[in-house]
C-alpha positions as CSV (number, residue, x, y, z in Angstrom):
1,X,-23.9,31.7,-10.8
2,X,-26.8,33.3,-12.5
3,X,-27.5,36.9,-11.8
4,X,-29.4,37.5,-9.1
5,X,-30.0,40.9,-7.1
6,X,-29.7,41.0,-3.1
7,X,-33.4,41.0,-2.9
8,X,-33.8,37.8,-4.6
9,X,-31.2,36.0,-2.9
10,X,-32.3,37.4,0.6
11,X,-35.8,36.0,-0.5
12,X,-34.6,32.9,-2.0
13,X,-32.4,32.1,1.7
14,X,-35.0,33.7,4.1
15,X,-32.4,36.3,5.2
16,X,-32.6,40.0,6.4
17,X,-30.5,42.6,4.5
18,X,-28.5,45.0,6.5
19,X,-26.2,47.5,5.5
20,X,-27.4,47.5,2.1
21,X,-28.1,50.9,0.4
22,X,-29.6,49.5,-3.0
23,X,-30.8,45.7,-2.9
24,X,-31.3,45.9,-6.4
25,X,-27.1,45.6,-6.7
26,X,-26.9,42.5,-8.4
27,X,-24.1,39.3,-7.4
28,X,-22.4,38.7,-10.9
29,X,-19.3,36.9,-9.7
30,X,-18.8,33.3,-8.0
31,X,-20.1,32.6,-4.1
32,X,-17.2,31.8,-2.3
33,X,-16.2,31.0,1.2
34,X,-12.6,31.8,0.9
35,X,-11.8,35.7,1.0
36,X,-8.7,35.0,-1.1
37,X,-11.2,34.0,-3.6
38,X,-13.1,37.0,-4.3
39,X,-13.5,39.1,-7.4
40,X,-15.5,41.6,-8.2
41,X,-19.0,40.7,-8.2
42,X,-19.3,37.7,-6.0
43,X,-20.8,36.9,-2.6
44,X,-18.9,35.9,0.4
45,X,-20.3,33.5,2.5
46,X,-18.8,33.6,6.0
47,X,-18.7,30.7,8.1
48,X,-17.3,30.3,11.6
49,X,-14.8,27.2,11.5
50,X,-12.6,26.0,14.4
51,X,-9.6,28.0,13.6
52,X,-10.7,31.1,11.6
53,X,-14.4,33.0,11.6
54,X,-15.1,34.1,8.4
55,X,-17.0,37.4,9.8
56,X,-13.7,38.7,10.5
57,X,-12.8,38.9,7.2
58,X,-16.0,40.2,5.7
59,X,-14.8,43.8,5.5
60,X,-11.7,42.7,3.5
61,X,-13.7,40.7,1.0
62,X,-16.1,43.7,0.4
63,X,-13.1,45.8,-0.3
64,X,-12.0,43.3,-2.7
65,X,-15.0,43.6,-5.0
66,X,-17.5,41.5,-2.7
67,X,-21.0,42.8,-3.5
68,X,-22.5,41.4,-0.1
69,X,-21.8,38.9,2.4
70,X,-23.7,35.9,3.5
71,X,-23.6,36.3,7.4
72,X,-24.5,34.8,10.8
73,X,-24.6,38.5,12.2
74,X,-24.2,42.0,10.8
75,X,-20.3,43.0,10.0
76,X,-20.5,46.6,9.3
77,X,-20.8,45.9,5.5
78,X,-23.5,44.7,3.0
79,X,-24.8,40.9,4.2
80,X,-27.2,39.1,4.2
81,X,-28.1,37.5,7.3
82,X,-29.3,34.0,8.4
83,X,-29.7,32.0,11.0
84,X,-27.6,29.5,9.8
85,X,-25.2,30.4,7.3
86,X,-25.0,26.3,5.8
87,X,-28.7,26.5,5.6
88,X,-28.7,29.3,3.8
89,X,-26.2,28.2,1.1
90,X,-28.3,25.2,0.7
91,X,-31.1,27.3,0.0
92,X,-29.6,29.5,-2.3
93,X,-28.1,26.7,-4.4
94,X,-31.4,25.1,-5.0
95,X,-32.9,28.2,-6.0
96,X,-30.7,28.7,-8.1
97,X,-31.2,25.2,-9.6
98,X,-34.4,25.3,-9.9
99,X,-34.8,28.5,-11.8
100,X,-32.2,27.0,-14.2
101,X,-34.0,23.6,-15.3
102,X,-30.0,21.7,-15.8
103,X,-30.4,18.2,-15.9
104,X,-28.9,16.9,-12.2
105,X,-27.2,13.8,-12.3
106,X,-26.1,12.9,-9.0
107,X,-24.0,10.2,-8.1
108,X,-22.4,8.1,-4.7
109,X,-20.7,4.9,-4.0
110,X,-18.1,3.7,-1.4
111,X,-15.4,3.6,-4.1
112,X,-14.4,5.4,-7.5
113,X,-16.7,8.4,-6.7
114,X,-14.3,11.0,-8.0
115,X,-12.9,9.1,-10.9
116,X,-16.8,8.1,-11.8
117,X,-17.4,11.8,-11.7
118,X,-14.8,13.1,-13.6
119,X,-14.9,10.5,-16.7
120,X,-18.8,12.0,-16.9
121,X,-18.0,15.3,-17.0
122,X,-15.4,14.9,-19.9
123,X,-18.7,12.8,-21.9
124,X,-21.5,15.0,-20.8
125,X,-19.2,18.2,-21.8
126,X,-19.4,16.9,-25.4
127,X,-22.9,17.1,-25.5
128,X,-23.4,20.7,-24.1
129,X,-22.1,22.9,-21.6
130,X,-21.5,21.0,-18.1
131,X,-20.6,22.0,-14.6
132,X,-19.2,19.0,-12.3
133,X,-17.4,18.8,-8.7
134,X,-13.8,19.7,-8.5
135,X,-11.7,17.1,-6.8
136,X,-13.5,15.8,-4.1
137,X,-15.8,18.6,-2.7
138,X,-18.8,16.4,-2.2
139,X,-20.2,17.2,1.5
140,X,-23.1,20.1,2.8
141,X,-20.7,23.1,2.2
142,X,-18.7,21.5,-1.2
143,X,-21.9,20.7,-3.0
144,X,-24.0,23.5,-3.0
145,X,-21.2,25.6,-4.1
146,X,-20.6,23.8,-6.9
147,X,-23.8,23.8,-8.0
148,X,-23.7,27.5,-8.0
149,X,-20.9,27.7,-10.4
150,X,-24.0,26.9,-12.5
151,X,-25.2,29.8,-15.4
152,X,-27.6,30.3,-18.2
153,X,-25.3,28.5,-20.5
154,X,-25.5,24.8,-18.4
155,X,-26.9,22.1,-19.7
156,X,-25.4,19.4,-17.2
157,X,-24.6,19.5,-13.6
158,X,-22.7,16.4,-12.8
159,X,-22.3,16.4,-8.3
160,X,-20.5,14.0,-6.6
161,X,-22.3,12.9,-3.1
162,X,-20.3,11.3,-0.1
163,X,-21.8,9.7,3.1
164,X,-20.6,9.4,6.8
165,X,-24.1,7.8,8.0
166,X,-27.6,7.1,7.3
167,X,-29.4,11.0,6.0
168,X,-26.4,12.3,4.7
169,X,-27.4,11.3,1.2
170,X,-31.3,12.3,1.6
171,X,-30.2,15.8,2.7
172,X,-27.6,16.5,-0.3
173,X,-30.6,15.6,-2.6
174,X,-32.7,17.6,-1.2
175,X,-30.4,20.7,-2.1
176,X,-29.7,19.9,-5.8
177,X,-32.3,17.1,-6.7
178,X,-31.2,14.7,-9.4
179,X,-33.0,13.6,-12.4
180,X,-30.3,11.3,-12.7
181,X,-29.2,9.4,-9.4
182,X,-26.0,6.7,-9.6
183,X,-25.1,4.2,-7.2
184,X,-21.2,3.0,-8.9
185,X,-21.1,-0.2,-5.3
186,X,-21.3,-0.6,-1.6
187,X,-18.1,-1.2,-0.4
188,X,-15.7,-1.1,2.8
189,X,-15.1,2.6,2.9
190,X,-16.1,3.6,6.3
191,X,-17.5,1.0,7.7
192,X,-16.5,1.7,11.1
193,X,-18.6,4.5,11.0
194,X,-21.7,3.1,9.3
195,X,-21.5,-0.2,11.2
196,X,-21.5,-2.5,8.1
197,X,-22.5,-2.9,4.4
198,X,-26.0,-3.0,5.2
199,X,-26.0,-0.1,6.6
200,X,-23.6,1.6,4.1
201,X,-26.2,0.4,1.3
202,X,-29.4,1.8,3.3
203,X,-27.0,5.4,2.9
204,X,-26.0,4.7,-0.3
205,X,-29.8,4.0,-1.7
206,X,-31.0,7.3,-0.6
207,X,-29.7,8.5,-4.2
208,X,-32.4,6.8,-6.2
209,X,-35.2,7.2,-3.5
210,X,-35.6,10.5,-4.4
211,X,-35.3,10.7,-8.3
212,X,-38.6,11.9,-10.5
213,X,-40.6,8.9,-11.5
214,X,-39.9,7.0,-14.7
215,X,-43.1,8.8,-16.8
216,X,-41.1,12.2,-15.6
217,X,-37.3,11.1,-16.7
218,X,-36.1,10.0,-13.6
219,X,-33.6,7.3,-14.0
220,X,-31.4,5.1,-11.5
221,X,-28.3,3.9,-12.4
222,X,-27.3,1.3,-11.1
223,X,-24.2,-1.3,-10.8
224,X,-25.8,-4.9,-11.6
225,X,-22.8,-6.8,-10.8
226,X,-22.9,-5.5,-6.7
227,X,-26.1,-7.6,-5.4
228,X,-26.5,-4.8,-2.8
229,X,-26.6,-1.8,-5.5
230,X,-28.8,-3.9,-7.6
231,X,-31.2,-4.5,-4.4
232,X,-31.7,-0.5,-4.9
233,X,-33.9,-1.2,-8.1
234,X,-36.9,-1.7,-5.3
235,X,-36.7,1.9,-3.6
236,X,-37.1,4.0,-6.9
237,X,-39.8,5.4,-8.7
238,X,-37.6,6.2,-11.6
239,X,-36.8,3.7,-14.8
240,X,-33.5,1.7,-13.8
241,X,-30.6,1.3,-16.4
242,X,-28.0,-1.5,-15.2
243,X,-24.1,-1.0,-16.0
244,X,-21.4,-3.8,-15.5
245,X,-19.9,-7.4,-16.8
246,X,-23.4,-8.9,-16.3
247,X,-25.5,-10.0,-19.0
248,X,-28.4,-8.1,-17.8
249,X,-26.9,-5.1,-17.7
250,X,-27.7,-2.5,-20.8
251,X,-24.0,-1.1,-20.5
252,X,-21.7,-3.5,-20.5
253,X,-17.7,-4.6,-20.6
254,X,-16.9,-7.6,-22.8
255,X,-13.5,-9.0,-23.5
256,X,-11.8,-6.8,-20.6
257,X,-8.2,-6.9,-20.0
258,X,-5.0,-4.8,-19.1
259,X,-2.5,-3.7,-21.0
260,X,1.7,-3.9,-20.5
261,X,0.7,-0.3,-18.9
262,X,-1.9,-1.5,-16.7
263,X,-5.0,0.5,-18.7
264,X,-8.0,-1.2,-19.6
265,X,-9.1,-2.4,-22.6
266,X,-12.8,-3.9,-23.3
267,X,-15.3,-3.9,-25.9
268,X,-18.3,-1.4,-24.3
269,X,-21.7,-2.4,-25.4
270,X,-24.9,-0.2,-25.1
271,X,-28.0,-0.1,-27.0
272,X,-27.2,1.6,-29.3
273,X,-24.0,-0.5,-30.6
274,X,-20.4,-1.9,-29.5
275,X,-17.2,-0.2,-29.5
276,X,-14.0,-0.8,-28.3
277,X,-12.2,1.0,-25.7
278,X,-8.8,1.9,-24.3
279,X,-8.7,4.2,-21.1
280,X,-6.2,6.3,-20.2
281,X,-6.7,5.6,-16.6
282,X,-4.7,2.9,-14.8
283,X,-6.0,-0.2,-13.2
284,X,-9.3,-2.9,-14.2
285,X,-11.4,-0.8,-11.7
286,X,-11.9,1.9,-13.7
287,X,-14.1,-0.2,-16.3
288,X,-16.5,-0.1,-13.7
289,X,-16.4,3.8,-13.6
290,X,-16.1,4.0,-17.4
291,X,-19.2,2.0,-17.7
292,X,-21.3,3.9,-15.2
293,X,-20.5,7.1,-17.1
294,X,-21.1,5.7,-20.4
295,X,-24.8,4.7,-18.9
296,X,-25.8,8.3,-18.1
297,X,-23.9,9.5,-21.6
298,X,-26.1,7.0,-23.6
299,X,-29.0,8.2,-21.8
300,X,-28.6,11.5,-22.3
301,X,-28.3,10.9,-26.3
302,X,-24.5,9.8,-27.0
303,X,-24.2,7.2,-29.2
304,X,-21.8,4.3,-28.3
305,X,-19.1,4.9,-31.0
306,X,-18.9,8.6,-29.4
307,X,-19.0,7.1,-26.0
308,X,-16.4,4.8,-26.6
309,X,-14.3,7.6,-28.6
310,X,-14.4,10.3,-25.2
311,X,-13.9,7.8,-22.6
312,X,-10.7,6.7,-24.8
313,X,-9.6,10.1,-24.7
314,X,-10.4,11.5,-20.7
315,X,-8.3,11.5,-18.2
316,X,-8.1,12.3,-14.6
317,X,-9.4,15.8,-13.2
318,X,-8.3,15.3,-9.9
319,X,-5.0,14.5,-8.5
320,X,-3.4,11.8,-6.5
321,X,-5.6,8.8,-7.9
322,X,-3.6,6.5,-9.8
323,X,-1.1,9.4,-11.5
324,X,1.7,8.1,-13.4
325,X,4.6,9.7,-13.7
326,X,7.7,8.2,-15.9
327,X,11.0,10.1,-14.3
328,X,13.7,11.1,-16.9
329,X,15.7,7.5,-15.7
330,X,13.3,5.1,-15.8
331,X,11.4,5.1,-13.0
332,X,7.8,5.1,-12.9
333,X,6.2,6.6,-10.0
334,X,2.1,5.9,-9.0
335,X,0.5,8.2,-7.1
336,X,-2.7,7.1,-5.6
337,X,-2.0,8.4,-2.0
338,X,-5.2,10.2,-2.0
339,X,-7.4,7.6,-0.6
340,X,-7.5,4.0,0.0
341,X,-9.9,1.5,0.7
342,X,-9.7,-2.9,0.5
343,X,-11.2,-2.8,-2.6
344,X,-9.5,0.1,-3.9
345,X,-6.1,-0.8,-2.4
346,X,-6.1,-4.1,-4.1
347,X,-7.5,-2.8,-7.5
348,X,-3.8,-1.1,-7.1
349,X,-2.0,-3.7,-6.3
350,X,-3.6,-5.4,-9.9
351,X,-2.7,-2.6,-11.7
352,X,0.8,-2.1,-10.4
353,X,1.2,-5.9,-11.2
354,X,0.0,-5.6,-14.7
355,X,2.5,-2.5,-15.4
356,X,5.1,-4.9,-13.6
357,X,5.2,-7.1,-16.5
358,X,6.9,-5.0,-19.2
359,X,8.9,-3.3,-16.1
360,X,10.2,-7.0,-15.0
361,X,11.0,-7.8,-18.3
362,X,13.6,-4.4,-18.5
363,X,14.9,-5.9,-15.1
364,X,13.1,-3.4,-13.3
365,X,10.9,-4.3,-10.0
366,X,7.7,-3.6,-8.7
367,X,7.3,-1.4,-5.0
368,X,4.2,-0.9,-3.3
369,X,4.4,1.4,-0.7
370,X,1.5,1.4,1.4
371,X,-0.4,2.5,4.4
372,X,-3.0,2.8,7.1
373,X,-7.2,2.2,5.6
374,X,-8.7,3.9,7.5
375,X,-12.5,3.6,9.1
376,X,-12.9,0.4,9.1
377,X,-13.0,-0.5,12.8
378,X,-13.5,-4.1,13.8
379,X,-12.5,-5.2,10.3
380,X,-9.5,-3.3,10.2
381,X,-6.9,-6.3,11.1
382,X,-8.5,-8.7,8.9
383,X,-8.2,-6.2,5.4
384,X,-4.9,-4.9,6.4
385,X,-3.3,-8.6,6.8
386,X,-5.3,-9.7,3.5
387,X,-3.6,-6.5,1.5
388,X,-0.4,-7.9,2.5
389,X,-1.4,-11.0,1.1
390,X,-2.2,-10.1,-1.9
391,X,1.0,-8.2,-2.7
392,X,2.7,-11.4,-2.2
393,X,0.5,-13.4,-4.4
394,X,0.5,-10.7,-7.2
395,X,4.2,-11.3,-6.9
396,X,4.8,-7.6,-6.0
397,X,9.0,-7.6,-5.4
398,X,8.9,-5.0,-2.5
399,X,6.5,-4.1,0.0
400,X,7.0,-0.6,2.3
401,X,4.5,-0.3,4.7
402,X,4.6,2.9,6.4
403,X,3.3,4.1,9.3
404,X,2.1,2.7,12.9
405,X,0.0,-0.5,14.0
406,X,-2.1,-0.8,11.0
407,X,1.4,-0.8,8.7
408,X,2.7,-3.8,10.8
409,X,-0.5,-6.0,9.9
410,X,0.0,-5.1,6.3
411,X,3.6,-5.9,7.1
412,X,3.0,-9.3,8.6
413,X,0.5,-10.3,6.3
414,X,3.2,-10.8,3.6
415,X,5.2,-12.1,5.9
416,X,3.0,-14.8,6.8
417,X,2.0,-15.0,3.1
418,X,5.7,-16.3,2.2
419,X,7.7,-12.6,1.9
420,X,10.5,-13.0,3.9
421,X,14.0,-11.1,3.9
422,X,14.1,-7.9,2.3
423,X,11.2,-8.5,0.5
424,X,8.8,-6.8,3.3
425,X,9.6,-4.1,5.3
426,X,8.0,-1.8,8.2
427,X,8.9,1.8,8.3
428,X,7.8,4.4,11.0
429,X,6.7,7.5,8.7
430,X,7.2,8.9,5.2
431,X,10.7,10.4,5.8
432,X,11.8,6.8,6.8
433,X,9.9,5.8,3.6
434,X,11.6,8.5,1.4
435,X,14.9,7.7,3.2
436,X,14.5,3.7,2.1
437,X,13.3,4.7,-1.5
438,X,15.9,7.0,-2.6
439,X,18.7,4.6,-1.9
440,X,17.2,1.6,-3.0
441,X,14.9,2.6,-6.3
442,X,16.7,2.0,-9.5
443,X,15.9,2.9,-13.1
444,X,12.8,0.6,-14.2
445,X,11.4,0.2,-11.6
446,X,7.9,0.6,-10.7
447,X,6.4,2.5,-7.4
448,X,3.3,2.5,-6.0
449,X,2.3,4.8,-3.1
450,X,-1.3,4.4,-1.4
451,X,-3.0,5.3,1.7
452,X,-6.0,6.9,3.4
453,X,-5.6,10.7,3.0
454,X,-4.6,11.2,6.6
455,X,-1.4,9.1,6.1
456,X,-0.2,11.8,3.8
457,X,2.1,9.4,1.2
458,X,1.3,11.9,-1.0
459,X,4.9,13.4,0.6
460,X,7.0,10.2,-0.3
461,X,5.0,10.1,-4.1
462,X,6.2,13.7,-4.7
463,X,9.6,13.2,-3.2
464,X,10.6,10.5,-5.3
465,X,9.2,13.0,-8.6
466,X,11.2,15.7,-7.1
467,X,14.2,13.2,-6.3
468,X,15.0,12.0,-10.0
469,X,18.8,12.3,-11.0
470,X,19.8,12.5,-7.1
């Protein structure tokens, strides 16, 4: 964060000071909201959660080089108290913005939000110094303190913005307003919650409602080849750049195809020229999100031969979305156990398919091991039987679902779909999972593990990584 002294940020959040003997003491360190996380210098925000209070340990963060703490009540140290402590934060994070003058790009979507994010961040780093979201921290508490990891030296402040209803979005941009607002699609990501994609695209559309108009840089970005993202063009002030396989859009994929790895491989076009591109990343989805970054890249100034060059050469930031690992005897294991939606999951089951091919052809097989989507209420049934489907039809040679009720429609989707025998089987948990895998996996073969966070398949992923030579 940029230096500020207790003064300013009591000013900045509308707090009182107490216990402060010089509020000229400036914060020179990060804010954090973990105590563990201090070092000399920052400021401790404490918030009072379900399981811990975050006052209690105020007096241990100052003692561990805390300048003050941003508190509900006085705590017998330095703070800086507010009525409400999330508030606050808010506050201070767009203070802080503003007094920088970092170009904001903000961006949302019901799928590939993270990857989207972390593809920008390697391009827009190129250009000039850039702070983005790590992993997934992309709600009221996550977002401001990312943007706070912000100094003098930052040119680019890439945030990731997730949604749970209609607001959500509108408030996050009101604490760190874009310049540049991204909508990557609307999809079936909790849908439950929002009560359909109509809804979920009224959410998602906040992002460009907000943006600076065109004659003061604003500019949407926006996927032309999802009719309800497109629909956004209407609610912005702000110049709109299209990405996708459409014809209209000014960044686009020609040519696209996957490789004996399952990485894509297109020709990107943009404005300013056509280059070809390999990803690192795994699965045809990720054009989409390769696109969407090269968009805000071209805008912001990088040519497409330097686009095409970085996006070539990033790779994943965070983990547990689509992470390959080859084991010592053959046996590759794919990790995307962090989240899962319909149109993620069966992006997955593409990509295992395509790195099936050269695995198939070793006499090795392909595994998907999958679990419960989750928040997707009425529709829930229908996209777990159609997964199972599709793992048959991509010719996938072994299906694990694990779990309860929602596994058994994935289950008997297959089985309805032609996957009979051995080929399809229902497992209670992740240990039964583990349990199946470790006697049955053989060298060559190919395993993919996916499920909404909550399942936690991350466990049978790092088992069989852990597992090798056993």
């Amino acid at each position: 964060m940029i230096p500020l002294t207790l003064a300013e940020v009591a000013r900045a959040v509308g707090g009182s000071m107490h216990d402060i003997p010089d509020s000229d003491v400036r914060i020179t360190g990060p804010v954090v909201r973990d105590s563990r996380e201090v070092v000399p210098g920052s400021l401790f925000v404490a918030f009072a959660g379900e399981r811990a209070d975050g006052h209690d340990f105020a007096a241990g963060a100052v003692a561990d080089g805390a300048v003050a703490v941003l508190a509900a009540r006085p705590v017998g140290v330095p703070a800086i108290v507010v009525d409400d402590v999330q508030a606050a934060l808010g506050a201070l994070a767009r203070h802080v913005i503003a007094t920088l003058g970092a170009t904001v790009v903000a961006l949302t979507g019901s799928a590939g939000k993270t990857s989207t994010k972390d593809l920008l961040a390697q391009l827009l780093e190129r250009l000039a110094p850039t702070v983005w979201t790590p992993g997934s921290l992309n709600n009221e508490i996550g977002l401001p303190l990312t943007a706070l990891q912000a100094d003098q030296d930052t040119r680019h402040l890439v945030l990731e913005m997730g949604a749970r209803g209609i607001g959500h979005i509108r408030y996050l941009t009101g604490l760190t307003p874009p310049r540049i607002g991204m909508v990557l699609n609307v999809g079936s990501a909790h849908i439950g919650e929002f009560g359909g994609r109509e809804q979920i695209a009224i959410a998602k559309g906040e992002m460009v409602e907000g943006l600076p108009p065109a004659e003061e840089g604003g500019i949407a970005v926006l996927n032309a080849d999802d009719p309800l993202v497109r629909e956004m063009a209407s609610r912005t002030k702000a110049r709109v750049v299209l990405f996708g396989e459409s014809e209209n859009a000014a960044y686009r994929a020609e040519n696209v195809r996957l490789n004996e790895r399952g990485q894509a491989v297109f020709s990107l076009r943009t404005p300013t020229g056509c280059a070809d591109v390999t990803l690192r990343l795994y699965g045809e989805h990720h054009v989409s999100n390769a696109l969407a970054a090269a968009a805000v890249a071209g805008e912001l100034g990088m040519p497409a031969e330097k686009i095409a060059i970085a996006l070539s050469e990033a790779g994943s930031l965070s983990r547990w979305r689509m992470e390959v690992t080859e084991r010592p005897d053959g046996v590759t294991v794919v990790n995307d156990a962090y989240n899962a939606n319909p149109e993620s999951m069966r992006a997955a089951l593409r990509a295992l398919a395509a790195m099936g091919t050269s695995a198939q052809a070793r006499g090795g097989r392909t595994w998907a091991v999958l679990g419960q989507m989750a928040e997707l209420g009425e529709q829930s049934l229908a996209e777990h039987d159609a997964v199972g489907r599709l793992a048959v039809r991509l010719n996938v040679s072994k299906l694990v679902a694990v779990g309860g009720t929602e596994a058994a429609w994935l289950q008997m989707g297959a089985y309805n779909e032609g996957s009979w025998g051995e080929e399809s089987v229902h497992v209670s948990d992740a240990e039964a999972a583990i349990d199946l895998l470790r006697r049955e996996v053989r060298p060559g073969d190919v395993v993919l593990v996916k499920a909404s966070r909550s399942v936690g398949l991350e466990a049978v992923a790092l088992a069989l990584i852990e597992g090798a030579g056993r």
